[in-house]
C-alpha positions as CSV (number, residue, x, y, z in Angstrom):
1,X,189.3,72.9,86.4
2,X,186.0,70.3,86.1
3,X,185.0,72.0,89.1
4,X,182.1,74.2,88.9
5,X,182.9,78.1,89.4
6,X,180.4,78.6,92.5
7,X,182.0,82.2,93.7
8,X,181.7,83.3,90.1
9,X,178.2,81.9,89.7
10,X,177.7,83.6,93.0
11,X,178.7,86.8,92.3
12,X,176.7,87.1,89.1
13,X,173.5,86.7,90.3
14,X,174.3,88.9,93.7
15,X,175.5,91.7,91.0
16,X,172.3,90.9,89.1
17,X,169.9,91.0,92.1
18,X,171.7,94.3,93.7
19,X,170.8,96.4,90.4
20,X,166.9,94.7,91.0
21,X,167.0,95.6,94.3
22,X,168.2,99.0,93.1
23,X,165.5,99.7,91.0
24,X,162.5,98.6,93.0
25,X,164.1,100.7,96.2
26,X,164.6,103.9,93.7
27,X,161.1,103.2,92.1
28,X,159.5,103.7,96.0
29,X,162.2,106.4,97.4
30,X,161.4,108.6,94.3
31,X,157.9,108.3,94.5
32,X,157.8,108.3,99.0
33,X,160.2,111.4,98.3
34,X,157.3,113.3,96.4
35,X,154.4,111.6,98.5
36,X,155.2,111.3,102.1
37,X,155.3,114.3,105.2
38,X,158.3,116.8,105.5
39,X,160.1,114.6,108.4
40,X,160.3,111.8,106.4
41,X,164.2,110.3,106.9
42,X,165.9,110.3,103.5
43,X,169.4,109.8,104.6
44,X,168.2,106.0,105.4
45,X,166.9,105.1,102.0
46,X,169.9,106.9,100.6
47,X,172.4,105.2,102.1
48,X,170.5,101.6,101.5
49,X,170.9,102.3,97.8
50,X,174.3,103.5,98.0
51,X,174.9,100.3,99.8
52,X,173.6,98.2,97.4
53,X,175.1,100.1,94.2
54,X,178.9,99.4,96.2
55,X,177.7,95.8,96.3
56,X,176.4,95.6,92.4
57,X,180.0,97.0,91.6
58,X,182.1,95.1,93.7
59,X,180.2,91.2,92.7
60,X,180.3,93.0,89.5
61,X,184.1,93.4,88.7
62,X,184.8,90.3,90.8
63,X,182.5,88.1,88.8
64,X,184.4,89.6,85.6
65,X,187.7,88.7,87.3
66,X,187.2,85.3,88.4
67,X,184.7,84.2,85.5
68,X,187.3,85.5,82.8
69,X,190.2,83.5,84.9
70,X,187.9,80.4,84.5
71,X,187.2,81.0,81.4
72,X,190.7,80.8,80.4
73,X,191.7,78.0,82.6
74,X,189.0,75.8,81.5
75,X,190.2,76.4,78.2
76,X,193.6,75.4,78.9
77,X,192.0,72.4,81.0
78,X,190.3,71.7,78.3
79,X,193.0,71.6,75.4
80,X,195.1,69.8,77.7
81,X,192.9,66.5,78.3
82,X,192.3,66.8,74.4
83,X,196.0,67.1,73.6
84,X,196.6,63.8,75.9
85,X,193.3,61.8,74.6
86,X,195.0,62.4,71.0
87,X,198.1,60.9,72.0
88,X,198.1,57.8,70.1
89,X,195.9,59.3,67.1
90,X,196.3,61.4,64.5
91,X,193.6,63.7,62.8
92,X,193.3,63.1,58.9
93,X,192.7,66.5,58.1
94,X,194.5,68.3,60.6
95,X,194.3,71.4,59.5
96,X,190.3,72.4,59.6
97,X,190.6,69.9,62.4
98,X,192.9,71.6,64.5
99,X,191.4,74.7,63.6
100,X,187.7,73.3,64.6
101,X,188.3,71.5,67.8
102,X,190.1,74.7,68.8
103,X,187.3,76.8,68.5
104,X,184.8,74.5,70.0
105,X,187.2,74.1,73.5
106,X,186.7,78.0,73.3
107,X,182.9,77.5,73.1
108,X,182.7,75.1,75.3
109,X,184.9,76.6,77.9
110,X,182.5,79.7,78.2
111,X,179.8,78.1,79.2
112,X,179.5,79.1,82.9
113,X,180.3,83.1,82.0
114,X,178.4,83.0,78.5
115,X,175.4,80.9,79.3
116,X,174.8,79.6,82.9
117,X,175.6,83.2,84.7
118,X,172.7,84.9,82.9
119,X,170.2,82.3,83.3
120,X,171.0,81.3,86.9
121,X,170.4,84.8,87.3
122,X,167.2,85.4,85.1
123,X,165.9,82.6,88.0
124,X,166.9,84.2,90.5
125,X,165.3,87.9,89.8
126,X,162.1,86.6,88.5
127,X,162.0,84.4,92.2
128,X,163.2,88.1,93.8
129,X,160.5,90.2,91.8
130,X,157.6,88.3,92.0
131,X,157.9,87.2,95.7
132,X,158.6,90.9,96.9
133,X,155.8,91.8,94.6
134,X,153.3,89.2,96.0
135,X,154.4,89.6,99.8
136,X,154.2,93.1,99.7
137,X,150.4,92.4,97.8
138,X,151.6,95.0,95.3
139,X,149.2,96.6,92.3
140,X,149.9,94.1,89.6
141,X,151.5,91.5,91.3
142,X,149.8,89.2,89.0
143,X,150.6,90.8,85.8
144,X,154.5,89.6,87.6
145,X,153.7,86.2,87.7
146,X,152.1,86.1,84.2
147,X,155.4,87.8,83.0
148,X,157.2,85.3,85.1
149,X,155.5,82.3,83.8
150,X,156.0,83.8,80.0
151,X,159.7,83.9,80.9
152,X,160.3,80.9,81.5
153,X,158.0,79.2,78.3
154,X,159.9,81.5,76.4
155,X,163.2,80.3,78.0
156,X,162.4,76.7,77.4
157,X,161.0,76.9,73.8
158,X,163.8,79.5,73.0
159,X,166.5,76.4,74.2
160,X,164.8,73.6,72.4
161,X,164.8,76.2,69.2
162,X,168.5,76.9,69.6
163,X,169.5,73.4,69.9
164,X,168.0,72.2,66.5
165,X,169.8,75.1,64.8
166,X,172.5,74.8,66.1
167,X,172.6,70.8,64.6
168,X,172.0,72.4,61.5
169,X,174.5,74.9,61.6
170,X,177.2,72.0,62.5
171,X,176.4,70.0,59.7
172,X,177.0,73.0,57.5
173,X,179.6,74.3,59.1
174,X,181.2,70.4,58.4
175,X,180.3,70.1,54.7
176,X,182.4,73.7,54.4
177,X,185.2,72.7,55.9
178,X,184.8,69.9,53.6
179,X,184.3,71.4,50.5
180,X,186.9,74.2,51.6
181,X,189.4,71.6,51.8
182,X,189.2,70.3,48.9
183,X,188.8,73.1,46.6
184,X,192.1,74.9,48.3
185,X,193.7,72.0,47.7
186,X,193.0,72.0,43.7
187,X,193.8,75.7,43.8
188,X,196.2,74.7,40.6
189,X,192.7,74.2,38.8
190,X,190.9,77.5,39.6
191,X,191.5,78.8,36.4
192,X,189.7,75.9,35.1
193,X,186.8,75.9,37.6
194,X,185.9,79.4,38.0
195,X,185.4,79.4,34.1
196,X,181.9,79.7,32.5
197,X,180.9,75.9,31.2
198,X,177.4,75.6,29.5
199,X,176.2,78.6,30.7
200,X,177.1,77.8,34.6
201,X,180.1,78.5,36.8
202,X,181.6,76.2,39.4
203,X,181.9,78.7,42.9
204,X,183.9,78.6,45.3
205,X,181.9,77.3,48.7
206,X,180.4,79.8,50.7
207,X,179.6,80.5,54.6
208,X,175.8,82.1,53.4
209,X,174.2,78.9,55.2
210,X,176.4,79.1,58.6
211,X,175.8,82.5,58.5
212,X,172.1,82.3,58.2
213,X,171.7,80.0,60.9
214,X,173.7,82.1,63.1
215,X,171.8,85.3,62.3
216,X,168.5,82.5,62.7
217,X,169.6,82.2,66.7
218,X,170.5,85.4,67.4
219,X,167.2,86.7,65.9
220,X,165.4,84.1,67.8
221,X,166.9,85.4,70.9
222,X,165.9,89.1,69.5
223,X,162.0,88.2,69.3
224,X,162.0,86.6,72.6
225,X,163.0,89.7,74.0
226,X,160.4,92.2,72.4
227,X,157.6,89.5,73.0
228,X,158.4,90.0,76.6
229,X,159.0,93.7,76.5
230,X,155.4,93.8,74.3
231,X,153.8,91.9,77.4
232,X,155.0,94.2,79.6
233,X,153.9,97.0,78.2
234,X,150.1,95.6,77.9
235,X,150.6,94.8,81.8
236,X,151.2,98.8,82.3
237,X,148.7,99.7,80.2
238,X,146.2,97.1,81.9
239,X,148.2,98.0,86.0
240,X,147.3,101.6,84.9
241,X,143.5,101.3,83.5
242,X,142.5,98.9,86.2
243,X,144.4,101.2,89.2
244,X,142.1,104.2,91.1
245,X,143.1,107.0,91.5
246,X,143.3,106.8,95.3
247,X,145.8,103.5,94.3
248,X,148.4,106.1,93.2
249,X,149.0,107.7,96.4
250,X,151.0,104.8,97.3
251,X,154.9,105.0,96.7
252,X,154.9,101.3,96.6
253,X,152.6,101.7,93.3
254,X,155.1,102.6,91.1
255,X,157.5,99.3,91.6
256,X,156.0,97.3,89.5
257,X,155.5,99.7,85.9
258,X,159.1,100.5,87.1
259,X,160.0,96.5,86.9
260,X,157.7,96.0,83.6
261,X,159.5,99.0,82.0
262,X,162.7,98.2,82.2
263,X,162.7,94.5,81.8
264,X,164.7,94.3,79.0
265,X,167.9,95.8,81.7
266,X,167.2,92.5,84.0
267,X,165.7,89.8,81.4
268,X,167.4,90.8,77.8
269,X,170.5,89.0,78.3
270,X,169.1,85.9,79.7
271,X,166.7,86.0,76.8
272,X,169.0,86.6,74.3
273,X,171.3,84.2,75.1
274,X,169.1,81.1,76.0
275,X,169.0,79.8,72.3
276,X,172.9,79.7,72.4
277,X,172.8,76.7,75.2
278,X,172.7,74.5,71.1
279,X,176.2,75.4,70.6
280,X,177.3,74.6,73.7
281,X,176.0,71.6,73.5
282,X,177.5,71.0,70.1
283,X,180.7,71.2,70.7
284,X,180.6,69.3,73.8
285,X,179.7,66.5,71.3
286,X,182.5,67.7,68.9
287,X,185.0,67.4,71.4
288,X,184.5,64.2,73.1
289,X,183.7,62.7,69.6
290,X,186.4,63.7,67.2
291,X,187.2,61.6,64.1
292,X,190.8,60.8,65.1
293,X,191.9,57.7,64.2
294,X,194.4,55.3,66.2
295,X,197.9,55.3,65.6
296,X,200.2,51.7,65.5
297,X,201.2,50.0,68.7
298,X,204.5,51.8,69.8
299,X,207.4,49.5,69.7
300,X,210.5,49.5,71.9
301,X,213.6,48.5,70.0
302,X,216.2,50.8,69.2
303,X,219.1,50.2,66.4
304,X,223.3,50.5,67.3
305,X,224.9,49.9,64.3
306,X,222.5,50.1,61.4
307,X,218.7,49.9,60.4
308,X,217.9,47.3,58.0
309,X,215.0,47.7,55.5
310,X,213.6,44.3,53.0
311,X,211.4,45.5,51.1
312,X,209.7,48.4,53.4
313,X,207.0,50.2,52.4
314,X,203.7,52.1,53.6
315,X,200.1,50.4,53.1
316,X,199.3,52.8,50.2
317,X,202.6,52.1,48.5
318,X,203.2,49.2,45.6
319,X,206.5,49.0,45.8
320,X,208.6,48.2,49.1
321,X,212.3,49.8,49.9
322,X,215.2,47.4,50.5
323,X,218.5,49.8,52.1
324,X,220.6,49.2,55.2
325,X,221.2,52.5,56.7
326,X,223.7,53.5,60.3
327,X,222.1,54.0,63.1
328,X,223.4,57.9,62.8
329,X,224.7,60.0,60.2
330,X,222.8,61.8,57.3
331,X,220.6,60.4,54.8
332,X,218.7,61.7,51.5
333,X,215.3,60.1,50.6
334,X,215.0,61.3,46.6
335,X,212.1,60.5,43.9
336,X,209.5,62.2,41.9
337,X,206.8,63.6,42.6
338,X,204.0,60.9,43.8
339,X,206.7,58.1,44.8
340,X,205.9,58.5,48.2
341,X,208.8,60.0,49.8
342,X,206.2,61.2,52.8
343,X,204.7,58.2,53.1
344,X,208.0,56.3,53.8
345,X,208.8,59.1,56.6
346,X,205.5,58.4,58.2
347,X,205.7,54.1,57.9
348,X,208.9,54.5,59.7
349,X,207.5,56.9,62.0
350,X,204.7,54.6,62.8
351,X,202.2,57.6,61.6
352,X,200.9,55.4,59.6
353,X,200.3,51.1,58.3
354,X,204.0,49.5,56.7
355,X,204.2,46.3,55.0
356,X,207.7,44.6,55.0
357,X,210.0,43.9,57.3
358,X,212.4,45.9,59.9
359,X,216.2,44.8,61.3
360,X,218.1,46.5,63.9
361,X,221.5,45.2,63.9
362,X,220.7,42.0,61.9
363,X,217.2,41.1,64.3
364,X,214.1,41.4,63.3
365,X,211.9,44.1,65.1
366,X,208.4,45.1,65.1
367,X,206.9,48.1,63.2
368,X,205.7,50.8,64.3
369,X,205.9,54.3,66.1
370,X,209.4,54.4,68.5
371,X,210.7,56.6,71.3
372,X,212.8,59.7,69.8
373,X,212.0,58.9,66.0
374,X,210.0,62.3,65.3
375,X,208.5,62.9,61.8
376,X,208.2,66.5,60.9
377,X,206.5,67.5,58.2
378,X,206.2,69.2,55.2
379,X,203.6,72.1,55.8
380,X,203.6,72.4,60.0
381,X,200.8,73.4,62.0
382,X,201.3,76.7,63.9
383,X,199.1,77.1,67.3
384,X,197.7,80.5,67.7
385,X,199.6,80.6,70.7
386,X,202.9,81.8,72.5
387,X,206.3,81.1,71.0
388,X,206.9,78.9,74.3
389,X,203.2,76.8,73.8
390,X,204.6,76.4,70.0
391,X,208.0,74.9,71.0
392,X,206.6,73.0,74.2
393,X,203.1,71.9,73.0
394,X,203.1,69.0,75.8
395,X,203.1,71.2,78.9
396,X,206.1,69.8,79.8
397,X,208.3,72.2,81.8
398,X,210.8,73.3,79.5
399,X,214.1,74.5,79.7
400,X,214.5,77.8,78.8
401,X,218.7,77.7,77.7
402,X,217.1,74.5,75.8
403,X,214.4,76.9,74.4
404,X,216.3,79.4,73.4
405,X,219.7,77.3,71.2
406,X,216.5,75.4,69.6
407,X,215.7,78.7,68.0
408,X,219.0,80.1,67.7
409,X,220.4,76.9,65.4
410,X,217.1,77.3,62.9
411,X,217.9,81.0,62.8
412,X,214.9,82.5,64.7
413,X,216.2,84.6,67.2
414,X,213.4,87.1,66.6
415,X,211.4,84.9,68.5
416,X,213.2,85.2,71.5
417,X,210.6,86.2,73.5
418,X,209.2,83.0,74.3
419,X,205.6,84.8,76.0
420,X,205.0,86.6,72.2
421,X,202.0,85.4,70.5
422,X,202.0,83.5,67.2
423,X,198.9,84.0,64.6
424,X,196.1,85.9,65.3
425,X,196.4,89.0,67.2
426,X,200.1,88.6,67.2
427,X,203.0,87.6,65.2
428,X,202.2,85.6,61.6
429,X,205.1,83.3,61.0
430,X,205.8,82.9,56.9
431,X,206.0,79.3,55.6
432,X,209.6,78.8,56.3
433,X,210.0,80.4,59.9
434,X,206.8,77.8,60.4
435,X,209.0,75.3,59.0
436,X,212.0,76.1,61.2
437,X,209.7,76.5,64.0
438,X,208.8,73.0,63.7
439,X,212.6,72.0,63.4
440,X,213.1,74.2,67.0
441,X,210.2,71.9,68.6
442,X,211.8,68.5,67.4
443,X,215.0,69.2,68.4
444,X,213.9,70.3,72.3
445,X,212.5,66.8,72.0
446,X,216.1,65.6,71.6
447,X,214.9,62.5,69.0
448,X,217.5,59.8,68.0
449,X,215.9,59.8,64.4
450,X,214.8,62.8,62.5
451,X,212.2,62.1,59.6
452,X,212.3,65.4,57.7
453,X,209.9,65.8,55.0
454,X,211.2,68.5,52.1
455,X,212.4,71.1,54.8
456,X,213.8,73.4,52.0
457,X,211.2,73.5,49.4
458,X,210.2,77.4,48.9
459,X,212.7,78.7,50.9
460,X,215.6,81.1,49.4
461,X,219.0,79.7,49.7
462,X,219.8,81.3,53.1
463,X,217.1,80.2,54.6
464,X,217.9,76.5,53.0
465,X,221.7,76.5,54.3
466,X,220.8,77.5,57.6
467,X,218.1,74.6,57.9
468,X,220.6,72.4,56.6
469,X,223.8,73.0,58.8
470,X,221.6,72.4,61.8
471,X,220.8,69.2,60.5
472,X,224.0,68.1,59.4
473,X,225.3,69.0,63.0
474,X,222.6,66.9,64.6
475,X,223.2,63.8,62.1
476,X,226.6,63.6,64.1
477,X,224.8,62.0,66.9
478,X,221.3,61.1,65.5
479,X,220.1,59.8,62.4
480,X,218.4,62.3,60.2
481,X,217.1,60.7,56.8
482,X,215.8,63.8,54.6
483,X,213.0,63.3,51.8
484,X,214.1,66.1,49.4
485,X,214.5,66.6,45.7
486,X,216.3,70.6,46.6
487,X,220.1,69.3,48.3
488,X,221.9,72.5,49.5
489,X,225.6,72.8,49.6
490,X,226.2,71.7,52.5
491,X,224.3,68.9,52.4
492,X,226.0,67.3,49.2
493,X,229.5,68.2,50.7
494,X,228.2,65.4,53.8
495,X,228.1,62.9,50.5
496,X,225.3,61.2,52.4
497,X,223.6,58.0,51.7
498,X,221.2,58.6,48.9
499,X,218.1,56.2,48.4
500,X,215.8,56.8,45.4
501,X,212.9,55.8,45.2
């Protein structure tokens, strides 16, 4: 999908040059039609346009077609390489991350229908007009050239322009995410924020400076236009002063003022457009430079009989955690607030540094990420995707019976419809379908150790025993270790291993 689209480049600018050729073939068979002897052959000139509007239709829809398919297949393409160049990293704040890099595949993607189309084909009419215009020796073929040559300073400075806003606009759009993130996640201490202090209040951070940059490249894009359309209309007025009146007797006269008037209809998108090549660029930079950092060295060992811990901890964590644990079964990670319950899951997970040391039946093993020990955590991140994308993020050919029990055992067989859309423009999934969700896509992956991170916090009861019979059933033959401080029913009635920290 790296390949360049060259039928739906093609198409554009044949769609694009059929309406020209339209309008400079109406502007002379209108004006021969008034102008010429009563045998003059109108069925020819007829039939010519006819021709070319079946042609401006045709490239027209197919351009839409096949530009559209690339657009979306390029996005895909896109994602993809992303989703295997993150393999072995991890995004430290996922969320706006996720949320960013997923907009600026979109952008990026759309480059060849939302940028390239229109100004391969703003080359190719002003080429088309001003060479029929100067073979043909036409009134005001110059003013053409001067419009031509206007066009494209225009185009240039309009694309340099575009590109330093668009820098700007980055950096704020960066510094809101940041700020956003951070001020969401103290949403315990709005009532303290928001509050007048010494005459000032602390806000909330706004979009005002994206916005304005946005509204400063679109405007940008605006001017060029009427700057053009205001040269055009001093070419008219200078074509019709310096024209005699035996000039007008010509039907070939009118082509031109019929070019210059409705420039705008060939040259307005190209020129509105042209200062938008800066966010392209942009998140071409985004996306090949993301702030992911690299995950542990994966390690191969797997335990039989039990998993030994001496003295176990994460990086961030004082104190290490000393337990010998089977290699299946069920067990409960308890503790306070703060004792870092998650960031146990994730040490053993290899998400993240671990101090200590590691024994699989009595021998000493490395640390760090395994095959089949899947962490999944707290607050889950939902694509805006299908149902199938959500369970199957990989790409990997699923299997749909697979598929399907996934969903059934965490209780959400309202999503059986594996093509429904999650998120926006479709289904939005409450915070504990998102967490069963989650549950559904680590079990297709089949681990040998779950490393569940409080999967029943906010949920009602129902919700919390049906999470929790699913894992109990896979602790049979897997070992799920569960950082909770909320043990439902069925859980305690396991009497699982219990380590506090």
């Amino acid at each position: 999908m790296s390949k360049i689209p060259f039928v739906s480049l093609f198409l554009a600018v044949v769609h694009s040059s059929a309406g020209l050729l339209i309008l400079i073939f109406s502007s002379w068979f209108i004006a021969a039609c008034a102008l010429v002897p009563v045998n003059f052959n109108y069925m020819l000139p007829a039939v010519i346009i006819r021709a070319l509007a079946l042609i401006r239709i045709g490239a027209g829809y197919g351009h839409m077609w096949l530009a559209h398919h690339d657009l979306l297949g390029r996005t895909a393409w896109l994602r993809s390489n992303l989703f295997h160049r993150l393999k072995d990293q991890h995004l430290p704040s996922k969320t706006g991350d996720v949320e960013r890099l997923a907009a600026q595949t979109e952008t990026l993607s759309s480059i060849w229908v939302g940028w390239v189309s229109h100004q391969a084909s703003a080359v190719v009419l002003i080429l088309l007009s001003v060479s029929i215009c100067s073979y043909l020796a036409l009134p005001g073929y110059t003013v053409m050239w001067v419009i031509a040559s206007a066009w494209l300073v225009l185009t240039v400075w309009l694309i340099q322009f575009g590109f330093r806003k668009a820098v700007e606009q980055t950096k704020m759009e960066n510094r809101f995410r940041f700020e956003s993130e951070h001020f969401f996640n103290s949403s315990s201490l709005w009532h303290l924020q928001l509050q007048e202090n010494n005459g000032t209040f602390t806000s909330p951070p706004e979009l005002r400076g994206v916005w304005k940059q946005h509204q400063i490249i679109e405007s940008a894009g605006q001017w060029g236009l009427w700057l053009i359309q205001g040269l055009a209309i001093v070419g008219i007025l200078v074509l019709f002063a310096k024209q005699t009146l035996i000039g007008f007797g010509e039907p070939t006269v009118l082509i031109v003022p019929m070019l210059l008037l409705s420039i705008s209809d060939w040259l307005g998108r190209p020129l509105t457009t042209a200062a938008h090549y800066g966010k392209f660029h942009q998140a071409k930079v985004a996306v090949a430079d993301n702030e992911a950092v690299s995950l542990p060295a994966r390690a191969g060992d797997q335990a039989t009989n039990q998993i030994t811990l001496d003295r176990f901890q994460a990086a961030t964590i004082k104190e290490g955690v000393s337990a010998t644990i089977p290699a299946r079964g069920l067990v409960i990670l308890s503790g306070p607030s703060g004792s870092g319950k998650s960031s146990l899951l994730k040490a053993l997970a290899g998400l993240t540094t671990a101090k200590g040391k590691l024994h699989f039946d009595h021998r000493n093993v490395q640390i760090g990420r395994r095959d089949g020990w899947i962490y999944i955590e707290q607050s889950p991140v939902i694509l805006e995707a299908s149902v199938i994308m959500n369970l199957c993020p990989a790409e990997v050919s699923p299997d749909p019976q697979l598929c399907h029990r996934a969903i059934h055992i965490f209780g959400l067989d309202h999503l059986s419809n594996m093509k429904e859309w999650l998120g926006k423009g479709g289904r939005r999934l409450s915070g504990g379908e998102a967490k069963r969700l989650s549950l559904a896509r680590a079990y297709i992956a089949e681990p040998k150790v779950w490393l569940v991170d409080e999967p029943f916090e906010g949920l009602d009861v129902d919700n919390q025993e049906v999470i929790a019979r699913a894992l109990v059933a896979q602790s049979e033959h897997a070992l799920v270790i569960i950082a909770t401080h909320v043990i439902p029913g069925t859980i305690k009635a396991q009497h699982p291993q219990c380590i506090v920290l």
